[in-house]
Z-matrix of the N, CA and C atoms (Angstrom, degrees):
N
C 1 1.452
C 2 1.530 1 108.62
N 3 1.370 2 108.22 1 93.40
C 4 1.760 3 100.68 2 -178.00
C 5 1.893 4 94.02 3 -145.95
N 6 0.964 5 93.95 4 170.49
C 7 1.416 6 120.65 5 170.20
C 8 1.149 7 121.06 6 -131.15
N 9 1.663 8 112.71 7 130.58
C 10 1.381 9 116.19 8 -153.02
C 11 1.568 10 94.94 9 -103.72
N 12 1.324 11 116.32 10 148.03
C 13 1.309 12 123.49 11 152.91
C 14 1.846 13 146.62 12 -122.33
N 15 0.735 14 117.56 13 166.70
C 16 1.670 15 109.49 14 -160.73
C 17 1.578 16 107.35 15 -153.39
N 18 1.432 17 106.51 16 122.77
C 19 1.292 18 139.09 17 -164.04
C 20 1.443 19 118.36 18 -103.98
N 21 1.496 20 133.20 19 102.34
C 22 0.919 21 110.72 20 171.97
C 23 1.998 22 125.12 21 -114.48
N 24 1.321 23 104.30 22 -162.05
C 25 1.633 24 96.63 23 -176.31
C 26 2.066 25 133.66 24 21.03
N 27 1.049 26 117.83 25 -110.66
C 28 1.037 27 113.53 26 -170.07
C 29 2.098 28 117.31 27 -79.68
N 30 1.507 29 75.67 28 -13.73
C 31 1.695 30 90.31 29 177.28
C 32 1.261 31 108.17 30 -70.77
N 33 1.317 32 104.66 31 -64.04
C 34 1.703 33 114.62 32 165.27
C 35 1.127 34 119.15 33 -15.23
N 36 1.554 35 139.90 34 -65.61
C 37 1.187 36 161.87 35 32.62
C 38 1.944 37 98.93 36 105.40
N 39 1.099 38 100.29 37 -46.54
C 40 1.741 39 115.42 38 -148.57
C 41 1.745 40 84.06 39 -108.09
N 42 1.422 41 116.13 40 -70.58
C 43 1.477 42 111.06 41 174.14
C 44 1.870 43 137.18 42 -57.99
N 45 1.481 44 85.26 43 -24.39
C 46 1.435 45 101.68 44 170.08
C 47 2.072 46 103.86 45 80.28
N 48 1.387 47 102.51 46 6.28
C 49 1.670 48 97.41 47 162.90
C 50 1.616 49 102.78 48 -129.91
N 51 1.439 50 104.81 49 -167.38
C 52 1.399 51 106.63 50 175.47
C 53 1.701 52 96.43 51 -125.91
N 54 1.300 53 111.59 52 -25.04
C 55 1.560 54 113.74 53 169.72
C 56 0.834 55 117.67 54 -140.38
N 57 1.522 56 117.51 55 159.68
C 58 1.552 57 118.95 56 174.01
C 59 1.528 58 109.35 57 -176.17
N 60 0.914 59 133.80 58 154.68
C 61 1.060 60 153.78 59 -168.40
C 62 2.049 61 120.41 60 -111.33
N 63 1.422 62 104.41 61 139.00
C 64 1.375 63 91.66 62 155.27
C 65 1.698 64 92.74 63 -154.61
N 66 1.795 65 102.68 64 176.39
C 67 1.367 66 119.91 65 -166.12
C 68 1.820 67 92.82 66 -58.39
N 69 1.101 68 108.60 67 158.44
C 70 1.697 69 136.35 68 -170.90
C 71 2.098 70 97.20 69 -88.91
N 72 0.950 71 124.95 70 -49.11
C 73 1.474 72 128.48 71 161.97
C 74 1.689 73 118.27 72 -27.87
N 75 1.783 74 98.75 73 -48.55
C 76 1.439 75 111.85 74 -136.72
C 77 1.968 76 89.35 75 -81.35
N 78 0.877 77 113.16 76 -13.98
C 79 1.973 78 105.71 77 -176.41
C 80 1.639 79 98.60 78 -155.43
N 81 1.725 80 108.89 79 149.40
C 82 1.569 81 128.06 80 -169.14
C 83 1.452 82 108.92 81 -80.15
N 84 1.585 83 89.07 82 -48.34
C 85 1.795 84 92.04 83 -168.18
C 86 1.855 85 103.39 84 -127.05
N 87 1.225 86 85.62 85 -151.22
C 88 1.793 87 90.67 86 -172.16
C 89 1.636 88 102.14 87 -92.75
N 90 1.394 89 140.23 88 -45.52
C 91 1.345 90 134.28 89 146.56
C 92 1.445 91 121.40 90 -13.19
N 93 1.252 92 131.24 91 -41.34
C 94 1.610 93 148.80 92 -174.18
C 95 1.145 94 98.75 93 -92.91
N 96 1.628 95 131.42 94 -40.26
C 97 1.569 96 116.01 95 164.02
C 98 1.244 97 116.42 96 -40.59
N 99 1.667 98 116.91 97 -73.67
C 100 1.717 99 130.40 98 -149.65
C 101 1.875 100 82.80 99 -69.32
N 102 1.070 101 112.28 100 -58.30
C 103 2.191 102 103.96 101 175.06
C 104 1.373 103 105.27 102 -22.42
N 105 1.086 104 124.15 103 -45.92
C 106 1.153 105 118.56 104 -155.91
C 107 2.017 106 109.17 105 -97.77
N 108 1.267 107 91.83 106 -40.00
C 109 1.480 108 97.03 107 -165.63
C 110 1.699 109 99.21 108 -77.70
N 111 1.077 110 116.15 109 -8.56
C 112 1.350 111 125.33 110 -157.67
C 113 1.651 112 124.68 111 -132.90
N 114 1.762 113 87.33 112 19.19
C 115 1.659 114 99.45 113 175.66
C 116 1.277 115 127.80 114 52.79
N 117 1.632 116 108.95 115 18.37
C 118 1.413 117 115.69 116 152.89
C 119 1.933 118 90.21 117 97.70
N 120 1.283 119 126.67 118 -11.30
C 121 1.354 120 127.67 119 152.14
C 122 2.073 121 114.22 120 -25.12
N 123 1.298 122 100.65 121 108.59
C 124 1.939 123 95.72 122 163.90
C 125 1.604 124 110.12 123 -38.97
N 126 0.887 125 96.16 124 152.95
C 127 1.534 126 116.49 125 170.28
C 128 1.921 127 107.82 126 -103.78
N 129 1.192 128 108.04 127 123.06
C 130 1.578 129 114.07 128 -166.34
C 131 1.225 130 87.06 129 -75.07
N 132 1.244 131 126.38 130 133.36
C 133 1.929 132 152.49 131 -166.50
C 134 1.353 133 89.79 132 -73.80
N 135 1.320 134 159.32 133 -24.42
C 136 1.537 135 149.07 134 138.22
C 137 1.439 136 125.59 135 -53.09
N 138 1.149 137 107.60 136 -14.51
C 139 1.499 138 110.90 137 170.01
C 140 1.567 139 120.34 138 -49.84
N 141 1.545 140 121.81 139 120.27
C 142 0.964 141 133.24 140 172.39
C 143 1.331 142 133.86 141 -48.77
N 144 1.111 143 158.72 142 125.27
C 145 1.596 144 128.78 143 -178.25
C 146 1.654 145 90.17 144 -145.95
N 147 1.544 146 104.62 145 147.65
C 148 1.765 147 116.56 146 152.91
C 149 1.468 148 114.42 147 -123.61
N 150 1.236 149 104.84 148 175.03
C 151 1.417 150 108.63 149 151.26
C 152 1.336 151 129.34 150 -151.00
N 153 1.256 152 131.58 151 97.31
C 154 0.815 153 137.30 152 148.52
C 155 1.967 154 98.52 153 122.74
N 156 1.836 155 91.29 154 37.46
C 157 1.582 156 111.78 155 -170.63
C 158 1.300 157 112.41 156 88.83
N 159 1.082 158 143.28 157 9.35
C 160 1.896 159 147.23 158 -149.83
C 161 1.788 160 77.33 159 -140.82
N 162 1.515 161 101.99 160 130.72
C 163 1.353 162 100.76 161 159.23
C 164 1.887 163 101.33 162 -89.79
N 165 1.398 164 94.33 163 147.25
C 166 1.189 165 124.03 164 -159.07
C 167 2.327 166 102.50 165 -118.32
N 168 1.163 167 119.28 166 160.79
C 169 1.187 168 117.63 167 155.96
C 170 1.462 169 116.86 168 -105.86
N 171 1.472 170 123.19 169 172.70
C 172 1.274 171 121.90 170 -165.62
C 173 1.984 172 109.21 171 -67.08
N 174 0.705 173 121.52 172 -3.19
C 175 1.463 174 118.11 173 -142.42
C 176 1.944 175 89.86 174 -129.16
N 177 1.473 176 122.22 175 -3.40
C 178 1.485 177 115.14 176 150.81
C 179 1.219 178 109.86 177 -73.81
N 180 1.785 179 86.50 178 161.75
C 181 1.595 180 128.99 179 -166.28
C 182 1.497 181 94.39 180 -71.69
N 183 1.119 182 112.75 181 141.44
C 184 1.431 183 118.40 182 160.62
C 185 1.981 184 104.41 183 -114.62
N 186 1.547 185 95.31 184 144.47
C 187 1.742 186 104.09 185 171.73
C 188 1.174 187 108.11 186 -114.36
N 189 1.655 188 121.68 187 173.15
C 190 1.345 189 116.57 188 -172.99
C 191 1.774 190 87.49 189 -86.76
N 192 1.373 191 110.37 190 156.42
C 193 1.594 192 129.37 191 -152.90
C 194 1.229 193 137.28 192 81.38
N 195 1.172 194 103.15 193 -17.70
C 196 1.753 195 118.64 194 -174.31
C 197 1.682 196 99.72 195 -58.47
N 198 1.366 197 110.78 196 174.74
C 199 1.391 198 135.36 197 -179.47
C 200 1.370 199 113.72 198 -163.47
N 201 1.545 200 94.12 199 85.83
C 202 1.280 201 109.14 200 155.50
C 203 1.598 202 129.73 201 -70.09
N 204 1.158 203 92.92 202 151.06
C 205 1.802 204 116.76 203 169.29
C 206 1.480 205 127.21 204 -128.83
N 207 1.523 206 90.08 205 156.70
C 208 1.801 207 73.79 206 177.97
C 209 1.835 208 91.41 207 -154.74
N 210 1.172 209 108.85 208 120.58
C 211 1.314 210 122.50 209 -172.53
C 212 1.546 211 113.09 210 -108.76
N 213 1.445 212 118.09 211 127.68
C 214 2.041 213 112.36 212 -172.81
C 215 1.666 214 103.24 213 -73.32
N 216 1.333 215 107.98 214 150.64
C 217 1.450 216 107.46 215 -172.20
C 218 2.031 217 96.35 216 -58.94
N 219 1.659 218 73.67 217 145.32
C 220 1.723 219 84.56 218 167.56
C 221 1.581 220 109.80 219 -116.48
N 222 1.413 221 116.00 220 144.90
C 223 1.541 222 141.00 221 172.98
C 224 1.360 223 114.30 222 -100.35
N 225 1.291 224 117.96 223 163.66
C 226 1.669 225 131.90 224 -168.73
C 227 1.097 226 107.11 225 -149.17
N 228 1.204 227 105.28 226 169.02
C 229 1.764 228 113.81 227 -174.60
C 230 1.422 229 121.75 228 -168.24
């Protein structure tokens, strides 16, 4: 029973993996993921998140199986 997660660019970067996993019990939504994966670090309010490929906001449910992400805002020019 876990929920997988996936890190990309500068986040990556910030956690020091690109994946990782924890038990499906241990957090409700996707906010309680990065808390957790991220030593209780804020999550910058542009932060990207999906689940399960669907961008998602911080404050969805997570289930055990899901696959979260969390991508740093991107800019253009």
């Amino acid at each position: 029973m876990s929920i997988n997660i996936r890190l990309f660019a500068s986040l990556r970067e910030q956690i020091g993996e690109s994946e990782l996993s924890i038990e499906a019990n241990k957090a409700d939504n996707v906010r309680e993921v990065w808390t957790i994966i991220s030593n209780d670090s804020p999550m910058q309010a542009n932060t990207l998140c999906s689940i399960n490929m669907e961008y998602v906001n911080s404050d969805h449910k997570v289930k055990d199986g899901d696959e979260v992400a969390f991508f740093p805002p991107v800019t253009g020019g």
